[in-house]
N, CA, C and O atoms as a GROMACS GRO file, in nm:
protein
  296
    1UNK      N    1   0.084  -0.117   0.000
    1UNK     CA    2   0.000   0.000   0.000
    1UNK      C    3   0.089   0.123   0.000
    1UNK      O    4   0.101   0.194   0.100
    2UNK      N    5   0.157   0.148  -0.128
    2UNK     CA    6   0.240   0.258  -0.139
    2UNK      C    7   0.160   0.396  -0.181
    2UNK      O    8   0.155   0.444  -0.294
    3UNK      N    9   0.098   0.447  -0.059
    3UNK     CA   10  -0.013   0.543  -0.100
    3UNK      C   11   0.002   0.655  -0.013
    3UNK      O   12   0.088   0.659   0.075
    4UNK      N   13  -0.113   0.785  -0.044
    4UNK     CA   14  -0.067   0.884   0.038
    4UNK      C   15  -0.180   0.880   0.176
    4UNK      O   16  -0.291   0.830   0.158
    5UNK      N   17  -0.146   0.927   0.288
    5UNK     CA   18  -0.211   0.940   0.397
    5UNK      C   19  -0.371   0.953   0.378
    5UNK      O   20  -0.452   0.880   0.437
    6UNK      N   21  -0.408   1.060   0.283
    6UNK     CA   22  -0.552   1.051   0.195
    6UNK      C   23  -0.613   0.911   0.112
    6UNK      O   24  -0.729   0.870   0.107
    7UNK      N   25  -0.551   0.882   0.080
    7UNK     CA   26  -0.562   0.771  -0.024
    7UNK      C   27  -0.590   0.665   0.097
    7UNK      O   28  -0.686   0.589   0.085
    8UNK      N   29  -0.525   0.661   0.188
    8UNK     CA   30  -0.524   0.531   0.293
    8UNK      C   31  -0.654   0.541   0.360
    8UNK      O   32  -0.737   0.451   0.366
    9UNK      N   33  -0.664   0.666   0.412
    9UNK     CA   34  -0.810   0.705   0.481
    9UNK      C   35  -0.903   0.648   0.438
    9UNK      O   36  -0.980   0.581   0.506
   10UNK      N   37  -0.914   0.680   0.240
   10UNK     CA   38  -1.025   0.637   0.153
   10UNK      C   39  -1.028   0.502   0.152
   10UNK      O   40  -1.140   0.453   0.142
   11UNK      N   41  -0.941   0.434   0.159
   11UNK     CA   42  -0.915   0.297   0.166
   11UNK      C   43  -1.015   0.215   0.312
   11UNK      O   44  -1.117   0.147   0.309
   12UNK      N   45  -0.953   0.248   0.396
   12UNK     CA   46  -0.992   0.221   0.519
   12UNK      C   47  -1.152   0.278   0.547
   12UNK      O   48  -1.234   0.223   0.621
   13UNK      N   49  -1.170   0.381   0.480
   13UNK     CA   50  -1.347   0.444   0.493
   13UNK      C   51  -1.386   0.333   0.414
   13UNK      O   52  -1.456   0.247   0.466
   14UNK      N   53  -1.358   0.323   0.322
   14UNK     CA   54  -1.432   0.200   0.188
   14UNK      C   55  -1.437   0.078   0.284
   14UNK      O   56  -1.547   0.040   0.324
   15UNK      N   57  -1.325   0.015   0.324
   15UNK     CA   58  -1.360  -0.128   0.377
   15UNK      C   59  -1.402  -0.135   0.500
   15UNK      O   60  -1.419  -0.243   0.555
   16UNK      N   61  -1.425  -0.018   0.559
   16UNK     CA   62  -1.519  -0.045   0.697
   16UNK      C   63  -1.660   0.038   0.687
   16UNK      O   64  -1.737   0.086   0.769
   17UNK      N   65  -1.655   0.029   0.557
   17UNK     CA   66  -1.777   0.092   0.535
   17UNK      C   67  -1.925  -0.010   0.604
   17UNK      O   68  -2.019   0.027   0.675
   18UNK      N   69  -1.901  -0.110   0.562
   18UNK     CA   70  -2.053  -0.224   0.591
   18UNK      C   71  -2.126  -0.225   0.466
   18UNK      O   72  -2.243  -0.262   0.456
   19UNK      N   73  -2.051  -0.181   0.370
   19UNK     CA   74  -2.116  -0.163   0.191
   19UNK      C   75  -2.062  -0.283   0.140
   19UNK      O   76  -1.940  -0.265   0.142
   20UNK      N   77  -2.087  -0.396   0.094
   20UNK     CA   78  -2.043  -0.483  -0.005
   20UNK      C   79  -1.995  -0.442  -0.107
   20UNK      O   80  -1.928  -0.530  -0.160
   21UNK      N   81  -1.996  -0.340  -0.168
   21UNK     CA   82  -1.974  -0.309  -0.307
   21UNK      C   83  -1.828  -0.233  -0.250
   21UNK      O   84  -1.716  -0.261  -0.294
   22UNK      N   85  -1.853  -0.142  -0.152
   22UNK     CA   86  -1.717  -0.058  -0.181
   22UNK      C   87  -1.600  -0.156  -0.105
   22UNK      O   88  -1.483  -0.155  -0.140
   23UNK      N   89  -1.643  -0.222  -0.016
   23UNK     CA   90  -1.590  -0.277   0.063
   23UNK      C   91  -1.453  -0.342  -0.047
   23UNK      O   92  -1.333  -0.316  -0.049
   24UNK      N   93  -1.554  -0.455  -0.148
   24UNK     CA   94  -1.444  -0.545  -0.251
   24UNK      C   95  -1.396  -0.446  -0.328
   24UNK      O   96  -1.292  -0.474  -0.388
   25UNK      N   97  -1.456  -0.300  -0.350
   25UNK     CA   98  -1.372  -0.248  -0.468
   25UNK      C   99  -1.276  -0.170  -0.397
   25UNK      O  100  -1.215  -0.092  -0.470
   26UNK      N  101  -1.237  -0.167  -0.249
   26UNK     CA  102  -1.162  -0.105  -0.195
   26UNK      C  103  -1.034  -0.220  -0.212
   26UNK      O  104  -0.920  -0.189  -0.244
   27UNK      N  105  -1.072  -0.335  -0.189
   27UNK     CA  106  -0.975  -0.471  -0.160
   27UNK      C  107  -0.916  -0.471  -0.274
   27UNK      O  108  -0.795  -0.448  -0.286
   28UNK      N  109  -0.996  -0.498  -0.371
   28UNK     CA  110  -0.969  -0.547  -0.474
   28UNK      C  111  -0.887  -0.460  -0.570
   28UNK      O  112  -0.869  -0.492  -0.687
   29UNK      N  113  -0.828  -0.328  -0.504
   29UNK     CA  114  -0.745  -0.172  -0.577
   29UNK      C  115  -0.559  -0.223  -0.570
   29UNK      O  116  -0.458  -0.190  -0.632
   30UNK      N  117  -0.606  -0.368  -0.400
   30UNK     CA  118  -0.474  -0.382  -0.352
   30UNK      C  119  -0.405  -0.486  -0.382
   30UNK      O  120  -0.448  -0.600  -0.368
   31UNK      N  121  -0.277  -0.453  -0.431
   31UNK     CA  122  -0.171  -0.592  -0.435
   31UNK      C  123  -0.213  -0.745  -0.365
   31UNK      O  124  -0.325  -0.763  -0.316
   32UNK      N  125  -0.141  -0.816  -0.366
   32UNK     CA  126  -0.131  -0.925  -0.290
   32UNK      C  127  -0.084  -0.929  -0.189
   32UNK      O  128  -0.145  -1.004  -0.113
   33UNK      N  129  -0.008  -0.887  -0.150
   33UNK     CA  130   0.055  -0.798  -0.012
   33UNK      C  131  -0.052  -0.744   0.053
   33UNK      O  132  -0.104  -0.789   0.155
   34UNK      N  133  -0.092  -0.620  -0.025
   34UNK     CA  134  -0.144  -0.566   0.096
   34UNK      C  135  -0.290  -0.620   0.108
   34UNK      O  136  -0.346  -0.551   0.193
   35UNK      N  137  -0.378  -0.717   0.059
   35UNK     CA  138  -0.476  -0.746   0.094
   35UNK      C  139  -0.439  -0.875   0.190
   35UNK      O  140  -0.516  -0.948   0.252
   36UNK      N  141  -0.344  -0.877   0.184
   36UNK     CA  142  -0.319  -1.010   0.306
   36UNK      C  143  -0.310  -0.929   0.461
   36UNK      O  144  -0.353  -0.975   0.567
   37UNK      N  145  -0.239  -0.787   0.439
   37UNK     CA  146  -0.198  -0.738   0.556
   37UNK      C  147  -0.333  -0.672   0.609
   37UNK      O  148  -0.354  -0.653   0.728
   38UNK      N  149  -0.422  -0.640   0.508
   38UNK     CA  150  -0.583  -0.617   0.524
   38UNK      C  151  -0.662  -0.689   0.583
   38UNK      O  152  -0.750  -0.641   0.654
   39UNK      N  153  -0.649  -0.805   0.568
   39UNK     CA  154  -0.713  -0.944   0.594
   39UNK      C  155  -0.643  -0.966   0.737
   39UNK      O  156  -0.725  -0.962   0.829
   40UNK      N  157  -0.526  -0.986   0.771
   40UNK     CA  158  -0.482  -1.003   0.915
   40UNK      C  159  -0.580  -0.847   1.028
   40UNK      O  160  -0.662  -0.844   1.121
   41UNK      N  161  -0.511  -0.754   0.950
   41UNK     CA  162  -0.552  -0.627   1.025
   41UNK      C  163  -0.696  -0.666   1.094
   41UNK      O  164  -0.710  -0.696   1.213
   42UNK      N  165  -0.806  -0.660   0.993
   42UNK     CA  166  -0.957  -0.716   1.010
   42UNK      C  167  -0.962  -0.813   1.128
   42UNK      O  168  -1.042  -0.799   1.220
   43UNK      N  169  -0.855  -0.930   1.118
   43UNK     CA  170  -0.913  -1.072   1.218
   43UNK      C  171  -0.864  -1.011   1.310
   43UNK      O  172  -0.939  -1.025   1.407
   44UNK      N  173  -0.730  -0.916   1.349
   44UNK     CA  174  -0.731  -0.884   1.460
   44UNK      C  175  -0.829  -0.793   1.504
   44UNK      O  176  -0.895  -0.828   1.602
   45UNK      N  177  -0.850  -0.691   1.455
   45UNK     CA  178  -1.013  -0.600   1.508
   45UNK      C  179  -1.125  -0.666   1.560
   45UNK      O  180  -1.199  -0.613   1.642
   46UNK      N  181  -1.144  -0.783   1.515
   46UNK     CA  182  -1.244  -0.874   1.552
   46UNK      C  183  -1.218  -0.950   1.647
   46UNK      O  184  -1.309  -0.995   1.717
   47UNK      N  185  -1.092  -0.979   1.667
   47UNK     CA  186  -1.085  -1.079   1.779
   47UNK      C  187  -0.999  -1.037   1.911
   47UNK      O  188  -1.002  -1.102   2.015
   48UNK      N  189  -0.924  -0.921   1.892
   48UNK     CA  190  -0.862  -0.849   1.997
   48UNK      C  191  -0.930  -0.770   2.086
   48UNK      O  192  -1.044  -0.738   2.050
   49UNK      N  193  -0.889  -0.724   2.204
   49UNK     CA  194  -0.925  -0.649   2.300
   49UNK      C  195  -0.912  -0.510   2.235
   49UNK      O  196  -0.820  -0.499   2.154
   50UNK      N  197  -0.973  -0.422   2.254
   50UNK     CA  198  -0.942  -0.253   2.248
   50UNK      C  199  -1.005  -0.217   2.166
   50UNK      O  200  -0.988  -0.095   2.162
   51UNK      N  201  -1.105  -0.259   2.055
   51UNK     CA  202  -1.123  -0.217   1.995
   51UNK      C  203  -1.269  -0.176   1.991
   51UNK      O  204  -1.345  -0.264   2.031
   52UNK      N  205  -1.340  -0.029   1.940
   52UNK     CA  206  -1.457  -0.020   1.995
   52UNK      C  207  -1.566  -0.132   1.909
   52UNK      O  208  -1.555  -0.195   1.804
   53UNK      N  209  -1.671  -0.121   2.009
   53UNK     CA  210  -1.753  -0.235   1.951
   53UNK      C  211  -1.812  -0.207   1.773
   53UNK      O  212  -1.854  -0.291   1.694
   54UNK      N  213  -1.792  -0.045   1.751
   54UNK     CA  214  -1.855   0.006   1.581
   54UNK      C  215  -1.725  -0.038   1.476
   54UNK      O  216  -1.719  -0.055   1.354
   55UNK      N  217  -1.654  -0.043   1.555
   55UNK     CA  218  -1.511  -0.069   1.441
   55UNK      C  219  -1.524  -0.223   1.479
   55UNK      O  220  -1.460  -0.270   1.384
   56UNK      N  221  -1.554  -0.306   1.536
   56UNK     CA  222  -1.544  -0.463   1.534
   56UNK      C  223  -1.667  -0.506   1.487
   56UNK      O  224  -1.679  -0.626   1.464
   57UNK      N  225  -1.771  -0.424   1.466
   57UNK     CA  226  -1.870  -0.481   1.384
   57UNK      C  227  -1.869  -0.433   1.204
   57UNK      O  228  -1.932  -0.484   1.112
   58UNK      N  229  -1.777  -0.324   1.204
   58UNK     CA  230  -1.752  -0.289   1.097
   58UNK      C  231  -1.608  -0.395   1.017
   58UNK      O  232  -1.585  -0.402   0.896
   59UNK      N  233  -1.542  -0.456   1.115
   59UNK     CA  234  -1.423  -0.524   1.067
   59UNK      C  235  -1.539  -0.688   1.018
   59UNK      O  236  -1.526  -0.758   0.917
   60UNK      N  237  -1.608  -0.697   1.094
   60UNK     CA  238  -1.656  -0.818   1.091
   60UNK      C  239  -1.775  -0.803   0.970
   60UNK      O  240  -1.822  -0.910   0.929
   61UNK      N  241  -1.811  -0.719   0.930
   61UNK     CA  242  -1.922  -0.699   0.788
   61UNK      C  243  -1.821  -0.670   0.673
   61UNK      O  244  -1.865  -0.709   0.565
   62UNK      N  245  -1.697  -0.612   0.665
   62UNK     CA  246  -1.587  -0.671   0.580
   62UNK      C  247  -1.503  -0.772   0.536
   62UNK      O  248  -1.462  -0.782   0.421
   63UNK      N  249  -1.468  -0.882   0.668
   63UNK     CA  250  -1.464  -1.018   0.647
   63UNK      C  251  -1.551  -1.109   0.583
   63UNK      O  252  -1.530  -1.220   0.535
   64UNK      N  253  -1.671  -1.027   0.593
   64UNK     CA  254  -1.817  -1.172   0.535
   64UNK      C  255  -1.815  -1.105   0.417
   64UNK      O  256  -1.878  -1.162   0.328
   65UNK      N  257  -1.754  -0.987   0.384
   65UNK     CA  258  -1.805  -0.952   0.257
   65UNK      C  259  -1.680  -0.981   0.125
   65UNK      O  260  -1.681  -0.983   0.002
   66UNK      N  261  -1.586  -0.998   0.225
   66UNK     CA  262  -1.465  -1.045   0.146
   66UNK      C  263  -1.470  -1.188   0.161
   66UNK      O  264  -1.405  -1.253   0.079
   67UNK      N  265  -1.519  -1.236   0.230
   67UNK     CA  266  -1.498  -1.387   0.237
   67UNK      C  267  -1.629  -1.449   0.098
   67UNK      O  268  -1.619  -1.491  -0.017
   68UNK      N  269  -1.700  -1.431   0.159
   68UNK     CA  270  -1.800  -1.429  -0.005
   68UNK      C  271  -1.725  -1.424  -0.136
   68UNK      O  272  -1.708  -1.516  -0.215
   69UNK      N  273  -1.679  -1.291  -0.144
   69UNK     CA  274  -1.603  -1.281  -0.292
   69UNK      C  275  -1.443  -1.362  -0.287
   69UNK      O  276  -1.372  -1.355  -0.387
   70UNK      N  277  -1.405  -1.423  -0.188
   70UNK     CA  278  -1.309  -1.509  -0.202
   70UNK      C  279  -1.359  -1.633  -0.287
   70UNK      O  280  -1.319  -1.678  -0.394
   71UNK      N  281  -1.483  -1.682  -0.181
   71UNK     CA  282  -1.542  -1.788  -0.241
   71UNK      C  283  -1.557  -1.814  -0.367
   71UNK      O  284  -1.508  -1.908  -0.430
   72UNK      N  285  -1.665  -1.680  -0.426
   72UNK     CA  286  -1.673  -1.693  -0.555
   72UNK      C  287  -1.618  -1.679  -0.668
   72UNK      O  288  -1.669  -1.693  -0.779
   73UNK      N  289  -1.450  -1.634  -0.625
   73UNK     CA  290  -1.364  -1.611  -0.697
   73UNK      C  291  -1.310  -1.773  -0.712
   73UNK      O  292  -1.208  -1.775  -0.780
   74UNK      N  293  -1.335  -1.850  -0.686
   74UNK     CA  294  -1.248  -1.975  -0.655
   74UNK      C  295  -1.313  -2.083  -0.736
   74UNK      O  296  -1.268  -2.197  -0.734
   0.00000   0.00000   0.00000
């Protein structure tokens, strides 16, 4: 994710949006790299301590929505 501080924001607004649509077209902008480091980031939001409960329900409506389009990519 060789991007600018703006660009990252938009990134991160898109995939915690709870939108299916922007969610994959946010993912889907990123390397292979960085959708892996996307994908870790997410399971930890969801499964770690600290995090507020709107951002762990927002990490967790991005996992189902990427996990779907994993599926059907396959």
């Amino acid at each position: 994710m060789d991007s600018t501080p703006e660009q990252l924001e938009a990134i991160w607004n898109d995939l915690l949006s709870r939108q299916v649509k922007l969610v994959r077209k946010a993912f889907n902008v990123l390397d292979t790299s960085s959708q892996r480091t996307v994908l870790l980031h997410l399971q930890r939001m969801v499964s770690e301590s600290g995090w507020q409960p709107e951002q762990r329900t927002s990490a967790k409506a991005a996992l189902k929505a990427l996990e779907n389009q994993l599926i059907q990519d396959k």
